[in-house]
N, CA, C and O atoms as a Tripos MOL2 file, in Angstrom:
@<TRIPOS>MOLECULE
protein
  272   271    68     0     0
PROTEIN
NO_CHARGES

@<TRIPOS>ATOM
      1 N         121.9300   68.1060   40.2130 N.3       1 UNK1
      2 CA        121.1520   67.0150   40.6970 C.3       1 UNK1
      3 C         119.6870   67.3690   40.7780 C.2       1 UNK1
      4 O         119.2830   68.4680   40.4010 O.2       1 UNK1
      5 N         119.0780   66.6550   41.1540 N.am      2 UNK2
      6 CA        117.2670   66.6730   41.4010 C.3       2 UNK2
      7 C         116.9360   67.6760   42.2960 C.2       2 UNK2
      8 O         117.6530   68.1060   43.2000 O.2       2 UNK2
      9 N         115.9760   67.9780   42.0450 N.am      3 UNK3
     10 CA        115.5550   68.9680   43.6280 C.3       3 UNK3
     11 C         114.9440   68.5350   44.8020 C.2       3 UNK3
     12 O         113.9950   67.7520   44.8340 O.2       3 UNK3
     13 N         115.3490   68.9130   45.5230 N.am      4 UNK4
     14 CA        115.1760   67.9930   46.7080 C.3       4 UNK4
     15 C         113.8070   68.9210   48.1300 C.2       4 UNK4
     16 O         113.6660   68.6050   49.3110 O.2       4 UNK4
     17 N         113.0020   70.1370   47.2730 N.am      5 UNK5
     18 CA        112.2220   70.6510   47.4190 C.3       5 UNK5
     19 C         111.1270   70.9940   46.9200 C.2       5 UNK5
     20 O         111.2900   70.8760   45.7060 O.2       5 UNK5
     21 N         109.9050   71.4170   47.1550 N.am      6 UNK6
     22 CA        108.8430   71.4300   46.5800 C.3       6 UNK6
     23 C         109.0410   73.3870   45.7120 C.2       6 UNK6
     24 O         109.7790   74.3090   46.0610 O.2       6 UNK6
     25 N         108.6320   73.3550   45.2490 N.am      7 UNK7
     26 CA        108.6790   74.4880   44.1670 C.3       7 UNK7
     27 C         107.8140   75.7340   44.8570 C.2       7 UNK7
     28 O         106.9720   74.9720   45.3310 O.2       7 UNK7
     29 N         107.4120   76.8850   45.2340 N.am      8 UNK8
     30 CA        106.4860   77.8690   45.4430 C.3       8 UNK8
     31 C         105.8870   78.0050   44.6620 C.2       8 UNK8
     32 O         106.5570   78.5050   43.7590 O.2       8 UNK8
     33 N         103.9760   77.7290   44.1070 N.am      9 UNK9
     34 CA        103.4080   77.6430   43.3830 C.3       9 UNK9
     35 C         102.5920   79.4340   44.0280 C.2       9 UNK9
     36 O         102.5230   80.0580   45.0870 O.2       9 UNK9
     37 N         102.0660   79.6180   42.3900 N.am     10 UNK10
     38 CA        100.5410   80.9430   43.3880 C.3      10 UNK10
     39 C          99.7740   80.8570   41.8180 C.2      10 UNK10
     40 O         100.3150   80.6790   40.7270 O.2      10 UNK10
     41 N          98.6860   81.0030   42.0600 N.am     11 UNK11
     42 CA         98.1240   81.0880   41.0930 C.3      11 UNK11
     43 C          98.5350   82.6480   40.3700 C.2      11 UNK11
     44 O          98.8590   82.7390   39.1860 O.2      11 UNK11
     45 N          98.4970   83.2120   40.8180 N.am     12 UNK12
     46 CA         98.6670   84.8640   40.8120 C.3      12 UNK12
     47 C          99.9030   84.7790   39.4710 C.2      12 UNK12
     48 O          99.7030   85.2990   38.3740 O.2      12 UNK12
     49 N         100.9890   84.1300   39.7810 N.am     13 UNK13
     50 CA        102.0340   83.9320   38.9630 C.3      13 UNK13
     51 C         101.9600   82.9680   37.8750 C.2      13 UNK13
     52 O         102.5060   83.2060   36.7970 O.2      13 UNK13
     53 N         101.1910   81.6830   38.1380 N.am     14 UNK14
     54 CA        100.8570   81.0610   37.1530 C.3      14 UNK14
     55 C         100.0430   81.7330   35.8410 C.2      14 UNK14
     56 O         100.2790   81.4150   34.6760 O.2      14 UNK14
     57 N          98.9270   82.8320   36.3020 N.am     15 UNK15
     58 CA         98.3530   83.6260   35.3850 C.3      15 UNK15
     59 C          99.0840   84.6080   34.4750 C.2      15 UNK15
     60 O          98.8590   84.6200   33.2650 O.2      15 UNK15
     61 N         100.0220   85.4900   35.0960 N.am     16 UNK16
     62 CA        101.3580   86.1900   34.6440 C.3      16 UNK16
     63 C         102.2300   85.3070   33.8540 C.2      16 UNK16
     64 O         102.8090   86.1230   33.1370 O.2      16 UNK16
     65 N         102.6300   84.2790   33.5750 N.am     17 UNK17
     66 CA        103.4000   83.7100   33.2220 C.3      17 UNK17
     67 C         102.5480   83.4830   31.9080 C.2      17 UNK17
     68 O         103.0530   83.7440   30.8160 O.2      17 UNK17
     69 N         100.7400   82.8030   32.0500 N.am     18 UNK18
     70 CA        100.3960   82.3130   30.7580 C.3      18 UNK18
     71 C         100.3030   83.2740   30.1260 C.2      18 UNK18
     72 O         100.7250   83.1630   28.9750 O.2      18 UNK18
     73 N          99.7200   84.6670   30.5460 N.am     19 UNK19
     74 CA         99.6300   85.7720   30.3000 C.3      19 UNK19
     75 C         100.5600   86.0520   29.1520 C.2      19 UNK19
     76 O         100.2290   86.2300   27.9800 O.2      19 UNK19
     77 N         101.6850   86.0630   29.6250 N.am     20 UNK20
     78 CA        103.3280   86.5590   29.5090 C.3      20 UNK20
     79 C         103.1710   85.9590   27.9900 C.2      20 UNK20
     80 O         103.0900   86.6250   26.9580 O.2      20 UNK20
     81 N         103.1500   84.5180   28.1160 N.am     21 UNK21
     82 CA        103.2660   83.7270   27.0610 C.3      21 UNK21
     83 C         102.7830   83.6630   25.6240 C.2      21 UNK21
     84 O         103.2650   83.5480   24.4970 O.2      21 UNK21
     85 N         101.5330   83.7980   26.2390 N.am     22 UNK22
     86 CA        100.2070   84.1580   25.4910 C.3      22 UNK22
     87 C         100.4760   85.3190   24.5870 C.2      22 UNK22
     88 O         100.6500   85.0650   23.3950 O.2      22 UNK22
     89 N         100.5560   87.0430   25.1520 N.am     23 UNK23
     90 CA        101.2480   87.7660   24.7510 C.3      23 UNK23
     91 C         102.4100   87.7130   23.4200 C.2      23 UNK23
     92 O         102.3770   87.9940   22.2220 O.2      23 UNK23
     93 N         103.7100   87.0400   24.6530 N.am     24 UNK24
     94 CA        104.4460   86.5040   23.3510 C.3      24 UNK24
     95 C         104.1850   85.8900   21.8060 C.2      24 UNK24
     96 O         104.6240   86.4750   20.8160 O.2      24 UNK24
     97 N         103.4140   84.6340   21.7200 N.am     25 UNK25
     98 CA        103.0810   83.8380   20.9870 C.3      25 UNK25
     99 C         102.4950   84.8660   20.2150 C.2      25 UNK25
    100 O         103.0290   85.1360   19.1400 O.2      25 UNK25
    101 N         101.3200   85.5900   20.6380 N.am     26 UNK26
    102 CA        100.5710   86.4010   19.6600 C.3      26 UNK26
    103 C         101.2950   87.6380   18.8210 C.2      26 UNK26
    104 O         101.0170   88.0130   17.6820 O.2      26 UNK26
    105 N         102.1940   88.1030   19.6230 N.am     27 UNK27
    106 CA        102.6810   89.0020   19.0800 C.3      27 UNK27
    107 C         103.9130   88.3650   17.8470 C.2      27 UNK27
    108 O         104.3430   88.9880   16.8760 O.2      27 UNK27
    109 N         104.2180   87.1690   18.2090 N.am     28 UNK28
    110 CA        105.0250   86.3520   16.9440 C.3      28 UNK28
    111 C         104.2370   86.4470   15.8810 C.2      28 UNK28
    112 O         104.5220   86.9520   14.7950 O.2      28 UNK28
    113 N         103.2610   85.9620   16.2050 N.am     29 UNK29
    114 CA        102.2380   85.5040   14.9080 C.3      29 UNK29
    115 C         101.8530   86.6860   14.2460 C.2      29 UNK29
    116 O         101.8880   86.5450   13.0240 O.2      29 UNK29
    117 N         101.3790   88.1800   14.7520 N.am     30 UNK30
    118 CA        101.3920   89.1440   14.0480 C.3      30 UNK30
    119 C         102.6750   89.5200   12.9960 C.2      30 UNK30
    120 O         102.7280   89.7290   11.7840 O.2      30 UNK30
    121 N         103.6620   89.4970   14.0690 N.am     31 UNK31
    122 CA        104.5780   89.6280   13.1070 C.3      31 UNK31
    123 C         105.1970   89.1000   11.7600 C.2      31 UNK31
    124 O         105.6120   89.7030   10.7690 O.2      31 UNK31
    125 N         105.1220   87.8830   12.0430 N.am     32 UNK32
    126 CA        104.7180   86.8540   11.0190 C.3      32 UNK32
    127 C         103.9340   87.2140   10.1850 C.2      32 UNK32
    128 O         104.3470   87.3680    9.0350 O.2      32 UNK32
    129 N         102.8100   87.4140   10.4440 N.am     33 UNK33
    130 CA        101.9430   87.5760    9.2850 C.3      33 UNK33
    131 C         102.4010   88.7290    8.4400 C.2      33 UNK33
    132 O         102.5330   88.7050    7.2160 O.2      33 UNK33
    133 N         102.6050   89.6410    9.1650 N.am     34 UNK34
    134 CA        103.0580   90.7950    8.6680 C.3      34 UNK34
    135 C         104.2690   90.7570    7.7940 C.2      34 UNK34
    136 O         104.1740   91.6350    6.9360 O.2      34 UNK34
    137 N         104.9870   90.3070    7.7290 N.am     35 UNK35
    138 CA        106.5200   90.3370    7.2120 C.3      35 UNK35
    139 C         106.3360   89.0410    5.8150 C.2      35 UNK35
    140 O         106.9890   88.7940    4.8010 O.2      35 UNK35
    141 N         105.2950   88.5530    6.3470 N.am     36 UNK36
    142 CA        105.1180   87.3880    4.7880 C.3      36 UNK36
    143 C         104.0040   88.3950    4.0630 C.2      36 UNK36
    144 O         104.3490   88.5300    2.8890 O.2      36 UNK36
    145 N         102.8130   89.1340    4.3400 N.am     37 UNK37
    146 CA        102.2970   90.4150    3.5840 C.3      37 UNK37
    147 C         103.3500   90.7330    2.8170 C.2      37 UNK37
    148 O         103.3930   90.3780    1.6390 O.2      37 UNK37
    149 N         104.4260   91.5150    3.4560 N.am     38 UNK38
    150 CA        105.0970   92.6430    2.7360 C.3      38 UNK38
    151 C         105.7330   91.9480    1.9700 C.2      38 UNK38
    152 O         105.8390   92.3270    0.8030 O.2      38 UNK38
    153 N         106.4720   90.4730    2.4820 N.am     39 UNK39
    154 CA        107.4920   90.1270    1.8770 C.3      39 UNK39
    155 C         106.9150   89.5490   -0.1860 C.2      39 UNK39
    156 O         107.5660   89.5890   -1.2300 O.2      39 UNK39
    157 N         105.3210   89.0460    0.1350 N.am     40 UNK40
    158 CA        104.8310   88.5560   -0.7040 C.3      40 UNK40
    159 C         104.1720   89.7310   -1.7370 C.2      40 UNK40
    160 O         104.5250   90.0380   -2.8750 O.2      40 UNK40
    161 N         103.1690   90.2220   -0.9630 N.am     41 UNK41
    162 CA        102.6210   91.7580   -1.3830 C.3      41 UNK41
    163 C         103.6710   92.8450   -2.0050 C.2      41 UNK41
    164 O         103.4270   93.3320   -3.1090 O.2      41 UNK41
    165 N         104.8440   93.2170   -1.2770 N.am     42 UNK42
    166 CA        105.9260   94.7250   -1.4000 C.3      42 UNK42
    167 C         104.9100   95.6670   -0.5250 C.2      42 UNK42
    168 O         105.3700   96.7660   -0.2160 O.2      42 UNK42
    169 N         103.5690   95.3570   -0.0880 N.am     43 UNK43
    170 CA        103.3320   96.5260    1.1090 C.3      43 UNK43
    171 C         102.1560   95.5970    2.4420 C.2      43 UNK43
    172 O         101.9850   94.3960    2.2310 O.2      43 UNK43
    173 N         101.9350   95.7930    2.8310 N.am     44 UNK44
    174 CA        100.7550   95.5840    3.8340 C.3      44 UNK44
    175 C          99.5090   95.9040    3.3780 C.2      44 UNK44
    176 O          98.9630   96.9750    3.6440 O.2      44 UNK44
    177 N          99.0840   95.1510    2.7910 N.am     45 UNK45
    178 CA         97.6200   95.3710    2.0820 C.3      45 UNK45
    179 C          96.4840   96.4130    2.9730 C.2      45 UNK45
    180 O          96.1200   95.9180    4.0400 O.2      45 UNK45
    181 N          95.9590   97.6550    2.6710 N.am     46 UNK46
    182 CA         95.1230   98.4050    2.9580 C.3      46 UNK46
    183 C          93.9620   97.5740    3.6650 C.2      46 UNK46
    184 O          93.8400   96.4020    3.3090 O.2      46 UNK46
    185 N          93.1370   98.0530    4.5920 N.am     47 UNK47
    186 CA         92.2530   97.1810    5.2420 C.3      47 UNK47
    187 C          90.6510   97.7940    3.7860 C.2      47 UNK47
    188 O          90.3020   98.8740    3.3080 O.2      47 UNK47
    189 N          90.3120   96.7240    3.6810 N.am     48 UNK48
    190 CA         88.9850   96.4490    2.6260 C.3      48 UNK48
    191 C          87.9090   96.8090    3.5610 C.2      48 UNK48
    192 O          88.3430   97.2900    4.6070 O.2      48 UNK48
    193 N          86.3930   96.6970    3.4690 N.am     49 UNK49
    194 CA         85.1710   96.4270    4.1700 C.3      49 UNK49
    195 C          85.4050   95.1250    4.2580 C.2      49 UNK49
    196 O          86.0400   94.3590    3.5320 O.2      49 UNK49
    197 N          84.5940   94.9180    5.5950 N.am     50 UNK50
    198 CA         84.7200   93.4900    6.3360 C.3      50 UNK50
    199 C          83.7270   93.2630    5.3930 C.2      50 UNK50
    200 O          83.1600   94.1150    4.7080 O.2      50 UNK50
    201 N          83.4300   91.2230    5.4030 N.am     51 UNK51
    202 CA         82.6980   90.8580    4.7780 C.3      51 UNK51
    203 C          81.6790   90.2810    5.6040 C.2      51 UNK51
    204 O          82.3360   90.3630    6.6420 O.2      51 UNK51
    205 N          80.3820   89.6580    6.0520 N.am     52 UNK52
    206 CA         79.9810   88.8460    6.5310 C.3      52 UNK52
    207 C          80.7580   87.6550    7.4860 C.2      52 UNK52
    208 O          80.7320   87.4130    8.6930 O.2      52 UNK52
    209 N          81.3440   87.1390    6.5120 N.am     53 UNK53
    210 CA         82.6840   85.7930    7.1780 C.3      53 UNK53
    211 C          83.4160   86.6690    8.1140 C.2      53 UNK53
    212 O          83.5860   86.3710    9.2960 O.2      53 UNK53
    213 N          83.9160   87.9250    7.4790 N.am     54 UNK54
    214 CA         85.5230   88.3650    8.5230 C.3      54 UNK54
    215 C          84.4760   88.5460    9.7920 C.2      54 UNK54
    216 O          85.0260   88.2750   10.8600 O.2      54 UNK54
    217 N          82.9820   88.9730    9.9250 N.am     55 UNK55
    218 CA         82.9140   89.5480   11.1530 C.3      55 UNK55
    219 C          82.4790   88.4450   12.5390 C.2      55 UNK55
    220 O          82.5950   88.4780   13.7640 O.2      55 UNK55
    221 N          81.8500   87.3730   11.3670 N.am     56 UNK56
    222 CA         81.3860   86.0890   12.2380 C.3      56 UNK56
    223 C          83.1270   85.8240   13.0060 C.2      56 UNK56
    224 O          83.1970   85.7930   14.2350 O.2      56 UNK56
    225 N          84.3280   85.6650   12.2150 N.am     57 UNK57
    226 CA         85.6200   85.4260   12.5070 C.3      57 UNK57
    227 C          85.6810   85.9500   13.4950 C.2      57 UNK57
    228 O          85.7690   85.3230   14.5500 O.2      57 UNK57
    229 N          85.6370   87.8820   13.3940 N.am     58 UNK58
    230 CA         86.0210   88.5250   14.3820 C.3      58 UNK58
    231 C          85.1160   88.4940   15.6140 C.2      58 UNK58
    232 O          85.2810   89.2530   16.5680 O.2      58 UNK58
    233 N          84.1810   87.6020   15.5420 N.am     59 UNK59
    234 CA         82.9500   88.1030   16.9290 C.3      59 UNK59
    235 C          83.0740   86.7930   17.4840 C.2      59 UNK59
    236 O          82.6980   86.5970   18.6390 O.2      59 UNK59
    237 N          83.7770   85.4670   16.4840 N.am     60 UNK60
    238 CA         83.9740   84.0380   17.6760 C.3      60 UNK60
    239 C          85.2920   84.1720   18.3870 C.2      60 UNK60
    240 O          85.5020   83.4010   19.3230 O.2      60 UNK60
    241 N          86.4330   85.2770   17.9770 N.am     61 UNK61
    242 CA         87.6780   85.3480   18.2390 C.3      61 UNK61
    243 C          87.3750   86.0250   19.4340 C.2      61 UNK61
    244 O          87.6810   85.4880   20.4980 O.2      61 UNK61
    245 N          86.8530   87.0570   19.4250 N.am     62 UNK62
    246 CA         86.3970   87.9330   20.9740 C.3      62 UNK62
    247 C          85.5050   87.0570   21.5640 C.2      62 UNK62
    248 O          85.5260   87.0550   22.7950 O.2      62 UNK62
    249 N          84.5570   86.1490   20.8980 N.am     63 UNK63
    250 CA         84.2780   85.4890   22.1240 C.3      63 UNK63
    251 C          85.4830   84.2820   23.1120 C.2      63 UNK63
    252 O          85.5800   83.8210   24.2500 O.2      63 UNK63
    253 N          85.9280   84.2400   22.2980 N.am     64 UNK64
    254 CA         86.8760   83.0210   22.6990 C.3      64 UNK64
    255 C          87.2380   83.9070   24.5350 C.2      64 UNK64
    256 O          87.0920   83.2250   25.5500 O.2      64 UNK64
    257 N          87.5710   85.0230   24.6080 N.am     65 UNK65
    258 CA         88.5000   85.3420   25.0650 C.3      65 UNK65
    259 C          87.8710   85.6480   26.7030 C.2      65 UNK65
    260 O          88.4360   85.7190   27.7940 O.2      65 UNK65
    261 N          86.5340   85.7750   26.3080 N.am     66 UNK66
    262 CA         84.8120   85.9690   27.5610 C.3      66 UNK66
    263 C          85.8910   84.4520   28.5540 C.2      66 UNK66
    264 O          86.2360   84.4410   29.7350 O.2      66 UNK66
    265 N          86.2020   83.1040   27.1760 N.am     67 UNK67
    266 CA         85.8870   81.9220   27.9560 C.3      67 UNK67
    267 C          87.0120   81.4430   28.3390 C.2      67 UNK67
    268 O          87.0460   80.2250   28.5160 O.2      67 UNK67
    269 N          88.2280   82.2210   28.5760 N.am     68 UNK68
    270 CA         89.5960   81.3950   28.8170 C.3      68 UNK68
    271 C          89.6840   81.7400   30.2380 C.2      68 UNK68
    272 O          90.6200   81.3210   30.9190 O.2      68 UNK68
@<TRIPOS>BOND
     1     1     2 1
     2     2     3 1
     3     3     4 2
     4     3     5 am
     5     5     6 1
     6     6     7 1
     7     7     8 2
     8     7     9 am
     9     9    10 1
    10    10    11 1
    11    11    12 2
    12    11    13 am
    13    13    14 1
    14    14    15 1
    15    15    16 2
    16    15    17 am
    17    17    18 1
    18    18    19 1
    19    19    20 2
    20    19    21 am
    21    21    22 1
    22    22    23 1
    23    23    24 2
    24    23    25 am
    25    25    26 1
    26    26    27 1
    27    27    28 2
    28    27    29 am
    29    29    30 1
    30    30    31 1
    31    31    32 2
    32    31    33 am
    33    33    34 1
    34    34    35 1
    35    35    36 2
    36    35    37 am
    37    37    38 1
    38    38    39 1
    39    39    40 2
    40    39    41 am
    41    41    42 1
    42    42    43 1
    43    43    44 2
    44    43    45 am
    45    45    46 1
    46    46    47 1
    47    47    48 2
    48    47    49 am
    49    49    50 1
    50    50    51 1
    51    51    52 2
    52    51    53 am
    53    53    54 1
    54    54    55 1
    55    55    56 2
    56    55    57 am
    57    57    58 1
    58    58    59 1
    59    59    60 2
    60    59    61 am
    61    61    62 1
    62    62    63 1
    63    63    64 2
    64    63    65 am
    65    65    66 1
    66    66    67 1
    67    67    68 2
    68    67    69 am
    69    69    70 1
    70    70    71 1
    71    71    72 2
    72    71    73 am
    73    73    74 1
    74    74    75 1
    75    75    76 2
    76    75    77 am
    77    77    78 1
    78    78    79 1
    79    79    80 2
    80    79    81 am
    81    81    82 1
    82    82    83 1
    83    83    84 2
    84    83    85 am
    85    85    86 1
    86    86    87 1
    87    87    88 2
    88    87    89 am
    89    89    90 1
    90    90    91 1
    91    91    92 2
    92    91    93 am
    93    93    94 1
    94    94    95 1
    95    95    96 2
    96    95    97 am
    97    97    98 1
    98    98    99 1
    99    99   100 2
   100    99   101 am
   101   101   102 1
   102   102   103 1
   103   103   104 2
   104   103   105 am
   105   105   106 1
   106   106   107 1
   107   107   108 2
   108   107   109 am
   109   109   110 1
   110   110   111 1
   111   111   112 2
   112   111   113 am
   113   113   114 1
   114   114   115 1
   115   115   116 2
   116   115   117 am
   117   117   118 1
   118   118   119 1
   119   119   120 2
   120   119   121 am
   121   121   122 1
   122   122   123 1
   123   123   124 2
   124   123   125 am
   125   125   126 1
   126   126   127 1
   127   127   128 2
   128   127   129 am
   129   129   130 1
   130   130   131 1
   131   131   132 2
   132   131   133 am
   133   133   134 1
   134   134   135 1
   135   135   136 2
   136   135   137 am
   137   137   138 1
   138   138   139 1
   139   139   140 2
   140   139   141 am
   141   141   142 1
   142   142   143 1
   143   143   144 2
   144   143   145 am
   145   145   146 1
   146   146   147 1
   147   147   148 2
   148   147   149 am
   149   149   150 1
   150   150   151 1
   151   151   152 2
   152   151   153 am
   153   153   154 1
   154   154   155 1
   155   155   156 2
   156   155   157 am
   157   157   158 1
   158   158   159 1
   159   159   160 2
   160   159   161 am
   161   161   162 1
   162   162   163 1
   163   163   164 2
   164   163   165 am
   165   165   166 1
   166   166   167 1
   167   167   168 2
   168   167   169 am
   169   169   170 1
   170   170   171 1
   171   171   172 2
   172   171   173 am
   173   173   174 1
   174   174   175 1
   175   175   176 2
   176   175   177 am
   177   177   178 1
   178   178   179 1
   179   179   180 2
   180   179   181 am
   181   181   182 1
   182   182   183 1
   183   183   184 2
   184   183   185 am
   185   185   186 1
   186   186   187 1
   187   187   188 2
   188   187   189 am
   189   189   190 1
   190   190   191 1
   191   191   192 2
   192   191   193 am
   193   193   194 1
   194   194   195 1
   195   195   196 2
   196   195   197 am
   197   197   198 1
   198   198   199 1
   199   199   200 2
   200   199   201 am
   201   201   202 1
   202   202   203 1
   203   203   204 2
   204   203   205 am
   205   205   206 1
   206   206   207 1
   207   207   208 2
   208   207   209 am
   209   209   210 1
   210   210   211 1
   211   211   212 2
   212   211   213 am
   213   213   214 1
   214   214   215 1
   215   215   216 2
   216   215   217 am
   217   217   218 1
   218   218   219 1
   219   219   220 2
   220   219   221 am
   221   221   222 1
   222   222   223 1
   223   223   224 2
   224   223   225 am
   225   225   226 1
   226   226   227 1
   227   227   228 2
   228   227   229 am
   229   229   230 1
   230   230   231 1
   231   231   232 2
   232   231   233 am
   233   233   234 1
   234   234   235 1
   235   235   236 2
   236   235   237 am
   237   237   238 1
   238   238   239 1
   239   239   240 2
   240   239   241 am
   241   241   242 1
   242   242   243 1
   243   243   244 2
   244   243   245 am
   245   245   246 1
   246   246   247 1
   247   247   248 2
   248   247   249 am
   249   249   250 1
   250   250   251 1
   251   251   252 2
   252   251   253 am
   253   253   254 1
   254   254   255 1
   255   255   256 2
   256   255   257 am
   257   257   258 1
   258   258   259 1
   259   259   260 2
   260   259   261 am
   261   261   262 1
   262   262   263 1
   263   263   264 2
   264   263   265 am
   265   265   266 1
   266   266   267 1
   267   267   268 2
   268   267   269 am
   269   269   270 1
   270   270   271 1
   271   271   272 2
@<TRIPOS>SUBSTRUCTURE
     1 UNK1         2 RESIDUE 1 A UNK
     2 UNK2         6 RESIDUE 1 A UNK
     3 UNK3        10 RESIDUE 1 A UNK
     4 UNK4        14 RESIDUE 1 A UNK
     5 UNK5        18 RESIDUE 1 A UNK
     6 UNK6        22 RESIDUE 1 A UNK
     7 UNK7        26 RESIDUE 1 A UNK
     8 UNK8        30 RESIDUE 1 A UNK
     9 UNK9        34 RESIDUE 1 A UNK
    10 UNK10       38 RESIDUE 1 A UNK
    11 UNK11       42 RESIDUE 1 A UNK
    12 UNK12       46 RESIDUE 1 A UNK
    13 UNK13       50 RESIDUE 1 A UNK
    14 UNK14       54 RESIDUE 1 A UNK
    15 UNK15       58 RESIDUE 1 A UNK
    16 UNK16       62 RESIDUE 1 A UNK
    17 UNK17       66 RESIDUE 1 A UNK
    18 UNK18       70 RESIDUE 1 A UNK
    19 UNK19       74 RESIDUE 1 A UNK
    20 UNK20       78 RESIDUE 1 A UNK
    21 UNK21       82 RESIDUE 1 A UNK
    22 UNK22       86 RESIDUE 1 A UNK
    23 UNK23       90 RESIDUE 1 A UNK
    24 UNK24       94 RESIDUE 1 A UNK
    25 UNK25       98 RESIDUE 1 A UNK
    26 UNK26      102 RESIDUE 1 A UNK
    27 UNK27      106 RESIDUE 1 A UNK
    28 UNK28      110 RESIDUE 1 A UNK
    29 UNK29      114 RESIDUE 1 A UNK
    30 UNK30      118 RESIDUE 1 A UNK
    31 UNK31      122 RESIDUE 1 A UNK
    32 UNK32      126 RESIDUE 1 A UNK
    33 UNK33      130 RESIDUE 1 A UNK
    34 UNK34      134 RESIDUE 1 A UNK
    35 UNK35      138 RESIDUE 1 A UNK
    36 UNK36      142 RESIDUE 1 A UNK
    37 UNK37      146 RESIDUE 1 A UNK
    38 UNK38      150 RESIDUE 1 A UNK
    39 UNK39      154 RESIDUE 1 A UNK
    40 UNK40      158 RESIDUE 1 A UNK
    41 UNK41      162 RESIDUE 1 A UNK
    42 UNK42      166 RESIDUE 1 A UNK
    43 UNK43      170 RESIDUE 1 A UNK
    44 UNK44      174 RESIDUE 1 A UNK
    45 UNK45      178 RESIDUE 1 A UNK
    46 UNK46      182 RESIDUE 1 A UNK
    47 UNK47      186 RESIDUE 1 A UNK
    48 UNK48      190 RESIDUE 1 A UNK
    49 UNK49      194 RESIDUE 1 A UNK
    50 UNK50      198 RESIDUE 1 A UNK
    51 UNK51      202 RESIDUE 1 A UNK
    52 UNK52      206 RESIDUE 1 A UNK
    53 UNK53      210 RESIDUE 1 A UNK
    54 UNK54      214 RESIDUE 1 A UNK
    55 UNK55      218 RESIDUE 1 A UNK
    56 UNK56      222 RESIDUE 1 A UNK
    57 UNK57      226 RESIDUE 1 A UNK
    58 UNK58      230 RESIDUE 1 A UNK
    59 UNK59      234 RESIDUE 1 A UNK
    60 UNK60      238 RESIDUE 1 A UNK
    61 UNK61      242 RESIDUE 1 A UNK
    62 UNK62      246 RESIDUE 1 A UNK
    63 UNK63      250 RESIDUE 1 A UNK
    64 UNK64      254 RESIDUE 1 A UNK
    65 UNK65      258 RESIDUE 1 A UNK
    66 UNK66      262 RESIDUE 1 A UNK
    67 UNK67      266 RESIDUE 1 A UNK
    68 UNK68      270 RESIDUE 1 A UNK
């Protein structure tokens, strides 16, 4: 049946949980990426010199993270 009580909220746990999640999700998506590399490639492509683009990529991705 329904609950017939209010839930224990904390922020403390709400953060752990997105945390948690967050975590999760990302670590899917690596993997993912990874396993369609090999599966497409036969290895994990060697890391190249960054280009201009990859670093603008990599410096709005770390910023993202200043703002969550």
């Amino acid at each position: 049946g329904p609950e017939n009580q209010d839930t224990d909220f904390t922020w403390e746990e709400f953060v752990r949980r997105v945390n948690f999640e967050l975590a999760n999700e990302w670590g899917n998506l690596v993997n993912r990426s990874i396993s369609m590399a090999f599966k497409n490639c036969g290895e994990i492509p060697a890391a190249g010199e960054l280009t201009d683009a990859d670093r603008e990529l990599l410096d709005a991705s770390a910023g993202g993270f200043d703002t969550v």
